[in-house]
C-alpha positions as CSV (number, residue, x, y, z in Angstrom):
1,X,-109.3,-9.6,28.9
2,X,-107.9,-12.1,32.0
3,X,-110.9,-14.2,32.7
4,X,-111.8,-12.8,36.6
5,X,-111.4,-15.7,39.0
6,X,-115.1,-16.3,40.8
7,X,-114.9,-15.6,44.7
8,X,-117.7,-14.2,47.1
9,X,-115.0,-11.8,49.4
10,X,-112.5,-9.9,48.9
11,X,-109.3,-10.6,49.6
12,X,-106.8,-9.0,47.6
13,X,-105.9,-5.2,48.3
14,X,-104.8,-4.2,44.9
15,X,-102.5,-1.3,44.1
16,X,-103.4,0.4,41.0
17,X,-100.1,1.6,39.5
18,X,-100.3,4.3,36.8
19,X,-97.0,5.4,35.2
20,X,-97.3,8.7,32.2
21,X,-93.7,8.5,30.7
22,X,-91.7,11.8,29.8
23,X,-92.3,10.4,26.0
24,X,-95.7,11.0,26.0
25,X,-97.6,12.3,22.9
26,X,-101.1,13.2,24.2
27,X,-102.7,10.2,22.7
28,X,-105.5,9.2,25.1
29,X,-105.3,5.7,25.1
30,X,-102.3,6.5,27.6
31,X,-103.3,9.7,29.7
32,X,-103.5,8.9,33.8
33,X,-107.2,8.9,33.3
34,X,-107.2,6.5,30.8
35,X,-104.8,3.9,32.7
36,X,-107.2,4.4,35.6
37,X,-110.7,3.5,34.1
38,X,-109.1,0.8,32.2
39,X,-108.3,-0.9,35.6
40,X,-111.0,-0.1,37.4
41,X,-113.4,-1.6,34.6
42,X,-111.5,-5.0,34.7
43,X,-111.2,-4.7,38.3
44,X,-114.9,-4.5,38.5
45,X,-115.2,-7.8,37.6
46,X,-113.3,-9.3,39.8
47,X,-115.4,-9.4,43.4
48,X,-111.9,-10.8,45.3
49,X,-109.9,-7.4,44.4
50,X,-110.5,-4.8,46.4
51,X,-108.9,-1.4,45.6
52,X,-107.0,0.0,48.2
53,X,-104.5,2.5,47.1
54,X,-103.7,4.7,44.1
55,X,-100.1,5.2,42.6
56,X,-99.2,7.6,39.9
57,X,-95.7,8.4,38.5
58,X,-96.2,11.3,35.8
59,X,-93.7,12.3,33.4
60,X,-91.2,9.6,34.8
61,X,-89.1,7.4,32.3
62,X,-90.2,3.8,32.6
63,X,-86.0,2.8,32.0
64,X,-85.8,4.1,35.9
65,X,-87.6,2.6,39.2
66,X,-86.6,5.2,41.5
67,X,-90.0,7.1,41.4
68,X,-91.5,8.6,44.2
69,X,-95.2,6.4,43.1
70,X,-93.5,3.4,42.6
71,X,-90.9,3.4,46.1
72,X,-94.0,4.4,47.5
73,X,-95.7,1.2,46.4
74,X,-93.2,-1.0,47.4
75,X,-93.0,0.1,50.8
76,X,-96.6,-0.3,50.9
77,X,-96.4,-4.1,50.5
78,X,-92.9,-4.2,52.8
79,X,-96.1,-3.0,55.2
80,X,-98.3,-5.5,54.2
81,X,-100.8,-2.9,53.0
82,X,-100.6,-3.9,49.7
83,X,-100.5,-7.4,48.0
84,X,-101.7,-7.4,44.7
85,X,-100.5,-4.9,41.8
86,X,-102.4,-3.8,38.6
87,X,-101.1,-2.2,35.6
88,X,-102.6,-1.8,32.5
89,X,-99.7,-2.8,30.3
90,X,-95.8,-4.4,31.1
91,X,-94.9,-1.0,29.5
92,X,-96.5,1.1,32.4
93,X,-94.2,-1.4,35.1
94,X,-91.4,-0.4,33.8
95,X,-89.5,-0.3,30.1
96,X,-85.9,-1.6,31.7
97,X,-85.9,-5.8,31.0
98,X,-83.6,-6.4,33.7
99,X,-85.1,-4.3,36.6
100,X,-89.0,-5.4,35.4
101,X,-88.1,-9.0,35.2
102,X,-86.7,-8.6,39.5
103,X,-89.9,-7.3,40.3
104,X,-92.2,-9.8,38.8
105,X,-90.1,-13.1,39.3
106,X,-88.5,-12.0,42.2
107,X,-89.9,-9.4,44.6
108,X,-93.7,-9.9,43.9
109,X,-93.2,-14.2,44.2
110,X,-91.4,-13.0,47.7
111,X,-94.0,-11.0,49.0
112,X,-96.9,-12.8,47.9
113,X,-97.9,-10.3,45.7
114,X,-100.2,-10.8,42.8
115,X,-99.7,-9.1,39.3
116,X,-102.2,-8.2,36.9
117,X,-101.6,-6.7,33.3
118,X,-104.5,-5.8,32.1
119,X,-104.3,-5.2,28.4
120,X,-101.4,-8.0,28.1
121,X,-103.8,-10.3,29.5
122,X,-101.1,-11.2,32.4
123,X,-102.5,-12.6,35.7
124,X,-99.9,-14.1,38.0
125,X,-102.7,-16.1,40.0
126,X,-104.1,-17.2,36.6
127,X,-100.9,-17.7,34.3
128,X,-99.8,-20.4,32.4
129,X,-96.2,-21.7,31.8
130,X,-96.5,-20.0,28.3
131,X,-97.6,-16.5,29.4
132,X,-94.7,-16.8,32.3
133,X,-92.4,-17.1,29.1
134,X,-94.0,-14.3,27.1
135,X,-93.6,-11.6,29.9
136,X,-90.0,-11.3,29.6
137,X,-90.0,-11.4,26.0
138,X,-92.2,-8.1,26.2
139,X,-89.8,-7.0,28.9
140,X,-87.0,-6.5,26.3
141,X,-89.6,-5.2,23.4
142,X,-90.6,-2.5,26.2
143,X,-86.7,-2.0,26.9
144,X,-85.8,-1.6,22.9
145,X,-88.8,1.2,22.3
146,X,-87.8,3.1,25.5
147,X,-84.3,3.2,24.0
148,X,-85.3,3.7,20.2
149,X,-87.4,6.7,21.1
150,X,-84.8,8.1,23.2
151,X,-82.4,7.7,20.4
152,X,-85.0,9.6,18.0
153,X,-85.7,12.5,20.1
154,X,-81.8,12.9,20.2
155,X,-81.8,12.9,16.6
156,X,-84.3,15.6,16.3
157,X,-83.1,17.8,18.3
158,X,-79.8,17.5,16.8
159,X,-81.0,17.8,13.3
160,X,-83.2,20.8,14.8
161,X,-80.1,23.0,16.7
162,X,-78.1,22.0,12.9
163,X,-81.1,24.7,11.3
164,X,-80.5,26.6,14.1
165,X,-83.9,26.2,15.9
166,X,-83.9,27.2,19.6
167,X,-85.0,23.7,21.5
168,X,-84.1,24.8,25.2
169,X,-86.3,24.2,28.1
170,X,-85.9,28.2,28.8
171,X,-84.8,31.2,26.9
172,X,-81.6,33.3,27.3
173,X,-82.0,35.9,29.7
174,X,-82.6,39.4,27.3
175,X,-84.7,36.9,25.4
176,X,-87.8,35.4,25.2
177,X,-89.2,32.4,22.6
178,X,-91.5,33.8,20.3
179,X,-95.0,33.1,20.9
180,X,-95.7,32.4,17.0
181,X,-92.6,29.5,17.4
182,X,-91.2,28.4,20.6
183,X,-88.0,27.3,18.3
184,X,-87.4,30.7,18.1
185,X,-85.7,33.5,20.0
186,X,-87.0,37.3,20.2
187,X,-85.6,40.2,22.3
188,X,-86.9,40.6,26.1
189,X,-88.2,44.4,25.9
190,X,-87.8,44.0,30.1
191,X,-84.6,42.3,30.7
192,X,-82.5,42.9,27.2
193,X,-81.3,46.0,28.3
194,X,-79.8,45.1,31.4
195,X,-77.6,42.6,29.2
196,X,-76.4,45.1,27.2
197,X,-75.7,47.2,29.9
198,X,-73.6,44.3,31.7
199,X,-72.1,44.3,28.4
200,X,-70.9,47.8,28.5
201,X,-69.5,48.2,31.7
202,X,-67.6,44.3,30.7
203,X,-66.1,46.6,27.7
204,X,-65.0,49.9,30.0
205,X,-62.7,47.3,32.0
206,X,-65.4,47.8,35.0
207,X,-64.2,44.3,36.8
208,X,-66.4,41.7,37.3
209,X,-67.2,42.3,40.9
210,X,-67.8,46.0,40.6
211,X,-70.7,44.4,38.1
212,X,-72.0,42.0,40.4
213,X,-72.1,45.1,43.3
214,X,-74.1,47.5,40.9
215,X,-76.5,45.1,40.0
216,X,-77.3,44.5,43.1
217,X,-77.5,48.0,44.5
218,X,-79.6,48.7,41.5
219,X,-82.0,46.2,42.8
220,X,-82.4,44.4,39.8
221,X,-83.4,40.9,40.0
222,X,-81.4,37.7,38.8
223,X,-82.0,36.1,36.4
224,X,-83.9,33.3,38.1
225,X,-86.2,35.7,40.6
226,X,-87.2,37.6,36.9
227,X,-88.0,34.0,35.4
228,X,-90.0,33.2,38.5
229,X,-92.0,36.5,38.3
230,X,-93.0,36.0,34.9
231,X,-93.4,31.7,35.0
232,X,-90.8,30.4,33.4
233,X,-89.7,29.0,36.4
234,X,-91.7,27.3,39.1
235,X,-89.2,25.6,41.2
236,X,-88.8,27.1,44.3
237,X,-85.1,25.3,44.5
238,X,-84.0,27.0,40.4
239,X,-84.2,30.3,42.1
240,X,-81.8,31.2,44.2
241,X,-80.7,33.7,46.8
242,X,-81.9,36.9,44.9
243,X,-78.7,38.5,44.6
244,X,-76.6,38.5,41.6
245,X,-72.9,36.4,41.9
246,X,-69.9,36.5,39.5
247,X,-70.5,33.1,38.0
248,X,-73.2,33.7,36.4
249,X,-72.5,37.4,35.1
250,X,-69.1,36.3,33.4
251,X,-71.3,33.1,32.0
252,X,-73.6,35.0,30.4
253,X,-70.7,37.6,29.0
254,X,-69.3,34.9,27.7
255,X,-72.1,33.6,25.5
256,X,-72.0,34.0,22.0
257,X,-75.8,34.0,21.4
258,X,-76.5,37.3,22.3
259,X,-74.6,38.4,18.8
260,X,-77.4,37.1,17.0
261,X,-76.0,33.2,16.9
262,X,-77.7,30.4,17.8
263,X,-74.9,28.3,20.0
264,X,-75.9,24.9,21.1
265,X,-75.1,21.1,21.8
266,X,-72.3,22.4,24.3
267,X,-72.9,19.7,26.8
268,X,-73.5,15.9,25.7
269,X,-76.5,13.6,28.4
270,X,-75.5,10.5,29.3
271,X,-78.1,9.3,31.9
272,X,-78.7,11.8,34.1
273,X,-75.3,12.6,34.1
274,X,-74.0,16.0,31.3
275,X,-70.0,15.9,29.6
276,X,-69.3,19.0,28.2
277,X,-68.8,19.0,24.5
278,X,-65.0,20.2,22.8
279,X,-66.0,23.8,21.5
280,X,-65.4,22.1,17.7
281,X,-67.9,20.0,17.9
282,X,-70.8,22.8,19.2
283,X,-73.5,23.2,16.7
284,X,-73.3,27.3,15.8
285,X,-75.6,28.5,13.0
286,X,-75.4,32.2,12.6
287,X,-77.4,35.2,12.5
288,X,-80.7,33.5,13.9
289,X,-82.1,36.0,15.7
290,X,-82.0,40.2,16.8
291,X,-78.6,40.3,18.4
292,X,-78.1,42.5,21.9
293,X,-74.6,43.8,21.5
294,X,-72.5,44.1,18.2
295,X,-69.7,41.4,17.6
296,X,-67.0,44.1,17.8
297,X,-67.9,44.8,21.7
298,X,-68.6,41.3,22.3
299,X,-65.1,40.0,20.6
300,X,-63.3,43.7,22.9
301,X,-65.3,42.0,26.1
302,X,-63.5,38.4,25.5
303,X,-60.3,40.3,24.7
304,X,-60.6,42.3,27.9
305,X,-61.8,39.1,30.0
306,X,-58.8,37.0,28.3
307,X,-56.0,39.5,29.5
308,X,-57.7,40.1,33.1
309,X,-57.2,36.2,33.5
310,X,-54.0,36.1,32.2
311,X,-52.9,38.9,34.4
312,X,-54.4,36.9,37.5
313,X,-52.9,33.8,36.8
314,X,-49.5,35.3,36.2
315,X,-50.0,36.6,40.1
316,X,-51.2,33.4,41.6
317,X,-48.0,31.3,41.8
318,X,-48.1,29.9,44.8
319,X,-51.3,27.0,45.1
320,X,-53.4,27.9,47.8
321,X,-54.0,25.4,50.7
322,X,-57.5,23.7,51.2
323,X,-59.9,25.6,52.4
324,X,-61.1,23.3,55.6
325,X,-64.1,25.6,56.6
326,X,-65.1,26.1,53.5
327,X,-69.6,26.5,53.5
328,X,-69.7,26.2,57.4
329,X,-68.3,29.5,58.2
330,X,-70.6,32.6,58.3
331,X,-71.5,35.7,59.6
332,X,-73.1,36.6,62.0
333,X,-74.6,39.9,61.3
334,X,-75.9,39.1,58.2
335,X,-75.9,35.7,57.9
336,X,-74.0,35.0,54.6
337,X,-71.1,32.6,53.9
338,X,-67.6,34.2,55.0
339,X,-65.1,34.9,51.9
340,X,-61.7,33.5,52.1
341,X,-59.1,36.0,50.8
342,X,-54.8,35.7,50.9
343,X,-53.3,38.5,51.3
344,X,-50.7,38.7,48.2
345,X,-48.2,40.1,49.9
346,X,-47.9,38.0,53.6
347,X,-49.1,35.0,52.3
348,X,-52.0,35.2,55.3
349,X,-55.2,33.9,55.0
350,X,-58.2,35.9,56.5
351,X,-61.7,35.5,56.4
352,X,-63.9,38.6,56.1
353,X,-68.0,39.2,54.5
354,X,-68.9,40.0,51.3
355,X,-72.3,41.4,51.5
356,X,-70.8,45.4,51.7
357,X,-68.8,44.8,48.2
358,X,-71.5,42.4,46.4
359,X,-74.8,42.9,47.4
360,X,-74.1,46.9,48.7
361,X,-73.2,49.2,50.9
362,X,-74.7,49.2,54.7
363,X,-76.4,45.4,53.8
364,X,-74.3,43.7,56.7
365,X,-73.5,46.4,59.8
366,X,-70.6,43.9,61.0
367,X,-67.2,44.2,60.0
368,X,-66.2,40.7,60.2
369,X,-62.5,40.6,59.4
370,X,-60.3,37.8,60.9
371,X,-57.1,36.1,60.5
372,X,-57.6,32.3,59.8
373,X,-55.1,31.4,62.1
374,X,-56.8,33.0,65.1
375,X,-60.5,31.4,64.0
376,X,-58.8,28.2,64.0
377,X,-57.3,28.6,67.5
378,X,-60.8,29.7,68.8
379,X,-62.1,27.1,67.2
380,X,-60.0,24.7,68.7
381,X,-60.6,25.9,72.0
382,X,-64.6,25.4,71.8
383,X,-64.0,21.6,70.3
384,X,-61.3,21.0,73.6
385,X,-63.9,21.9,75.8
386,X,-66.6,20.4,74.3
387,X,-64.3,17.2,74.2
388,X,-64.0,17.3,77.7
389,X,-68.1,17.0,78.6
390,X,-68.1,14.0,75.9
391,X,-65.5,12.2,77.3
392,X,-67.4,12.2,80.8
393,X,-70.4,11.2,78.8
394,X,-68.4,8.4,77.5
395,X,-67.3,7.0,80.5
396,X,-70.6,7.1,81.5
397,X,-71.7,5.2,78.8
398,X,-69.2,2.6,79.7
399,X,-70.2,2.0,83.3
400,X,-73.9,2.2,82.0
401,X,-73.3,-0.4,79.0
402,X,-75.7,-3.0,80.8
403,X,-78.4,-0.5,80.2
404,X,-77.9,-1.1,76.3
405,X,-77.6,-4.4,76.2
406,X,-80.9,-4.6,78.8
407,X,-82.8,-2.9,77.1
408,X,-81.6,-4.3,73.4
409,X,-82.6,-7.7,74.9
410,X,-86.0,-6.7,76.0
411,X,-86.9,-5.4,72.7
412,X,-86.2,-8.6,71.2
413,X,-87.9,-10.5,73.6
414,X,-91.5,-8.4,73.1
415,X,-90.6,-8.6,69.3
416,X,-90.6,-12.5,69.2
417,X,-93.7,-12.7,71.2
418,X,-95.5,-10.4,69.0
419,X,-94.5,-12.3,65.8
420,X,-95.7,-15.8,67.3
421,X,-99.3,-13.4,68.3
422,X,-99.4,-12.3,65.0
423,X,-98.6,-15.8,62.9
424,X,-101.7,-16.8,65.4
425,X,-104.1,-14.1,64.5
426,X,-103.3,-14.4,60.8
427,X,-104.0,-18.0,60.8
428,X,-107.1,-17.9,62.9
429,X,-108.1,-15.1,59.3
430,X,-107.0,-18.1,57.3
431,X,-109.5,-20.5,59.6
432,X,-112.3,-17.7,59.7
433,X,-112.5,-17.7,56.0
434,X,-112.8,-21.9,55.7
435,X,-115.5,-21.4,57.9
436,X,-116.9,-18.9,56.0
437,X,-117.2,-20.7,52.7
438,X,-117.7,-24.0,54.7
439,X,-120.9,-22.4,55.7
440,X,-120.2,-22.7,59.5
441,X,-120.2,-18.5,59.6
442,X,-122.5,-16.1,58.3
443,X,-121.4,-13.1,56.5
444,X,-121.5,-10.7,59.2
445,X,-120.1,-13.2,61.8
446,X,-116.9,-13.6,59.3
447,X,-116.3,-10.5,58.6
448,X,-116.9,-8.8,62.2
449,X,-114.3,-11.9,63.7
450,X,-112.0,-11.2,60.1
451,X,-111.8,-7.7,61.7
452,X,-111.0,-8.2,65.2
453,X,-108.0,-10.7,64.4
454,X,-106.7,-8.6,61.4
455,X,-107.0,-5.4,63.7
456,X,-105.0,-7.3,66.4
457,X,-102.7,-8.6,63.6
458,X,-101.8,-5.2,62.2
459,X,-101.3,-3.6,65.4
460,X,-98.6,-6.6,66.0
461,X,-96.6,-5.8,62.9
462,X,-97.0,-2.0,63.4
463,X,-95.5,-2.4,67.1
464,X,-92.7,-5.0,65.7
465,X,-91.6,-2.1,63.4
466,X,-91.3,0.5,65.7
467,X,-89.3,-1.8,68.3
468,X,-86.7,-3.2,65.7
469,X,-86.5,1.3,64.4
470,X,-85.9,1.7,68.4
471,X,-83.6,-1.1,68.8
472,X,-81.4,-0.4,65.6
473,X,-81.3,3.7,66.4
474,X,-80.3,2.4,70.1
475,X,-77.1,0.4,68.3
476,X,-76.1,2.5,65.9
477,X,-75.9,5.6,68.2
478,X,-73.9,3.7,71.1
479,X,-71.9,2.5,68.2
480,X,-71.6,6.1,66.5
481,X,-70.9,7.8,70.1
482,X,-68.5,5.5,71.3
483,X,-66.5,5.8,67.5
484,X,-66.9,9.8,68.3
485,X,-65.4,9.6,71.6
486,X,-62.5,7.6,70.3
487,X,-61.6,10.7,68.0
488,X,-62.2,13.5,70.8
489,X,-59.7,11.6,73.1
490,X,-56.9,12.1,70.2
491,X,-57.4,15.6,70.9
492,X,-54.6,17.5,73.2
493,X,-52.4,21.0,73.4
494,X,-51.2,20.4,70.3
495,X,-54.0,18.9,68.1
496,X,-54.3,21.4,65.1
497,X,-57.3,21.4,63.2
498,X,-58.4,19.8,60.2
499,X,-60.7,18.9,57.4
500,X,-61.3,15.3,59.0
501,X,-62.1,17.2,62.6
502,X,-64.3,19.5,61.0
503,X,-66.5,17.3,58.6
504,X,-66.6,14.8,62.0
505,X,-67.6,17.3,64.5
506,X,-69.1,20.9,63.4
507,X,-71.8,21.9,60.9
508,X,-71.9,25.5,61.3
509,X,-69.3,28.7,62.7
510,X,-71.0,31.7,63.1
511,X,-68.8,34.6,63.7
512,X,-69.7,37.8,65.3
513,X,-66.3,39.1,66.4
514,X,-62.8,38.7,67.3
515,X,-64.1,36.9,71.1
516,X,-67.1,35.7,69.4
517,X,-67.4,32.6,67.4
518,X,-70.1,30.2,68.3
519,X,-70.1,26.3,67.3
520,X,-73.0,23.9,66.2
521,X,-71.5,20.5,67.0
522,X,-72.9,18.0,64.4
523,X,-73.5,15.6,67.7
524,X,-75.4,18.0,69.9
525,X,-78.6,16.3,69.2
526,X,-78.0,13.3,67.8
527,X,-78.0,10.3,70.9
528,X,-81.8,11.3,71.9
529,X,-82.3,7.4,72.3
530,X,-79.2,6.6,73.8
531,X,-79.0,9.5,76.4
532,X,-82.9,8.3,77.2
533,X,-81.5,4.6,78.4
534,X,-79.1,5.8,79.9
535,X,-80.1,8.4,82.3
536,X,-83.9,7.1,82.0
């Protein structure tokens, strides 16, 4: 253990940082728990620590620092809230030499920021030359297991999917991993007859869309929604819309293991980052489980599938063009994104809704059908006239520039005058607490003062962060509204729209008819501080 320097008040508020990476075995000696009474025992003897916040980062690789704990810690002490940090090894800092070595030569030194180690017997306030030379030394022995066990997890799985052992984080939908070994697969008595029966209609020539519009008048549930029911899934965000789409139908009609095979290692992780895999290198083992359709209809369904594709591509010969409104333009009976469809024969583009030929019939009671040429007229006509109240707006803004730079220049004149009352107050702490030990103040009398002038103090750096937010929103929207009104004074009779107009200026087109399409401008709410100066 560090010997525990000997003060009589506490002056350091410590962090405890506890960190439970995704390599964890269940030995105790490295649970949250654990970490937490190991610190708070050594911390115990140490009278000038006080603890004033708990951090914890659980199942988060120690080779990353973006963790919500950790970014949380950091801008703790950017506050001042925090200015000493306890671990209870290097390891639990961080396993990534480089990145660990910033924080504890670097930042911490910076900030004033002590740092203990507990089981490594590191204390910045304490240390020696020697143990300054042994902390990156661990660094690097921390980097080289993160890596080795990353590299022998790979290894296992691999050697694992070669003896055709299930190691997904969820089964196959139709399946389920068997309860006496989660390595293995076993049929889904619930959901393994809707793939077969997505199966069958695949091997009539039923086309893929006519799948997606039974399933979803049959009120099954996707996928997703069933895993959710049952568990399997617990994020909110994995789940989806509810209603079944084409991508993932002609996915799963496409996969080989519902023959019976066990087909893995399709997609290589680098990072955080997944490469599909050449099919020649996939790892296939066969007949490793009950299959849900014979290989004769699932080789007639990739047959069919094959010459469907070939007969679509031998249609589409002429490229389309971008697709500008593409995810901003919806419906506005039912809400749902507005399809994009060419007609073969004119070469027109038209947008209509889906919902009546995917999800069923009567589920949107519009009939949204327009010509892309005539949306993008309308559409043009809204963004002229908006253009026109902007550019008043910005003239405005250009007789009333004074009030900008007034009130830019009286934020930085209240800011300086806080920092000079705050460097007072926190020396007066400093002067309070030389007294204190001098034996020129009692107890009480230090800490009651200690509390008045570190009261005023924090209140000073609290109000010098919200003026210098105030003061940089207040430049960056003059600077954003003047660069917007450059682009809307472009705009005349014959501006035609385009992607670079659209991604600038509108976030959503609603369409409820012919004469009725309604823009959200990406701008209409966002100079609430400059608008306030300005007609304040």
């Amino acid at each position: 253990m560090v010997e525990a320097p000997v003060m009589q008040e506490k002056l350091w508020q410590a962090a405890l940082y506890i960190r439970l990476s995704v390599e964890f075995n269940g030995k105790r000696g490295d649970s949250l728990e654990t970490q937490r009474q190991i610190m708070e025992a050594y911390l115990a003897l140490c009278p000038d620590i006080e603890i004033a916040e708990v951090y914890t980062d659980n199942g988060i690789s120690g080779r990353t620092f973006e963790r919500a704990g950790f970014q949380k810690l950091l801008a703790d002490i950017d506050t001042g809230k925090i200015n000493c940090v306890v671990v209870k090894d290097l390891s639990r800092l961080g396993r990534n030499a480089i990145d660990s070595g910033f924080y504890l030569e670097k930042y911490f030194p910076l900030h004033q920021v002590r740092f203990i180690a507990v089981n490594d017997q590191y204390d910045s306030e304490t240390a020696d030359s020697g143990s300054h030379m042994i902390v990156p030394l661990k660094n690097m022995v921390n980097e080289a297991y993160a890596a080795d066990i990353s590299r022998k997890v790979k290894a296992q799985q691999r050697q694992a999917m070669q003896e055709g052992q299930f190691v997904g984080g969820r089964p196959p939908y139709g399946y389920l991993k068997d309860p006496q070994d989660c390595h293995k697969l076993v049929v889904n008595p619930d959901t393994a007859p809707i793939v077969r029966q997505i199966f069958q209609w695949a091997a009539e020539g039923v086309p893929l869309n006519q799948i997606v519009l039974r399933l979803n008048e049959s009120g099954i549930p996707t996928p997703s929604h069933y895993q959710a029911s049952v568990g399997i899934i617990a994020n909110k965000k994995l789940i989806g819309s509810g209603k079944w789409q084409s991508w993932p139908v002609s996915k799963l009609l496409a996969d080989e293991v519902y023959t019976g095979d066990m087909v893995q290692g399709k997609t290589n992780h680098a990072g955080r980052k997944q490469t599909p895999v050449e099919r020649e290198k996939w790892l296939v083992v066969r007949n490793t489980h009950e299959p849900l359709v014979s290989r004769e209809m699932f080789a007639q369904v990739q047959l069919i599938r094959k010459q469907a594709a070939a007969k679509y591509v031998q249609k589409e010969k002429i490229p389309y063009t971008p697709n500008i409104l593409k995810g901003r333009i919806f419906c506005g009976h039912c809400g749902k994104n507005l399809h994009r469809h060419r007609d073969q024969n004119t070469g027109n583009y038209y947008y209509y809704c889906l919902s009546n030929y995917r999800v069923g019939k009567g589920a949107c009671k519009g009939k949204v059908f327009l010509k892309e040429n005539s949306i993008f007229r309308a559409i043009m006509a809204l963004v002229k006239k908006k253009a026109e109240a902007l550019m008043g707006d910005a003239l405005f803004l250009k007789e009333q520039n004074h009030k900008v730079v007034a009130q830019k220049k009286t934020a930085d004149a209240e800011i300086a005058a806080l920092q000079k009352e705050g460097e007072k107050n926190r020396k007066f702490v400093a002067g309070l607490h030389e007294a204190y030990v001098s034996g020129l103040l009692t107890r009480d009398e230090f800490l009651e003062m200690k509390a008045g002038y570190s009261q005023k103090f924090d209140y000073a750096v609290a109000h010098v962060q919200q003026l210098q937010e105030r003061k940089s929103k207040l430049e960056r929207q003059a600077k954003e509204y003047t660069s917007l009104a450059a682009l809307l004074a472009k705009i005349d009779g014959n501006t035609e729209l385009t992607a670079q107009l659209v991604d600038a200026l509108i976030d959503r087109i609603t369409v409820n008819g012919p004469e009725d399409i309604v823009l959200d401008f990406r701008f209409e709410s966002g100079f609430d501080e400059l608008m306030e100066v300005l007609h304040g």
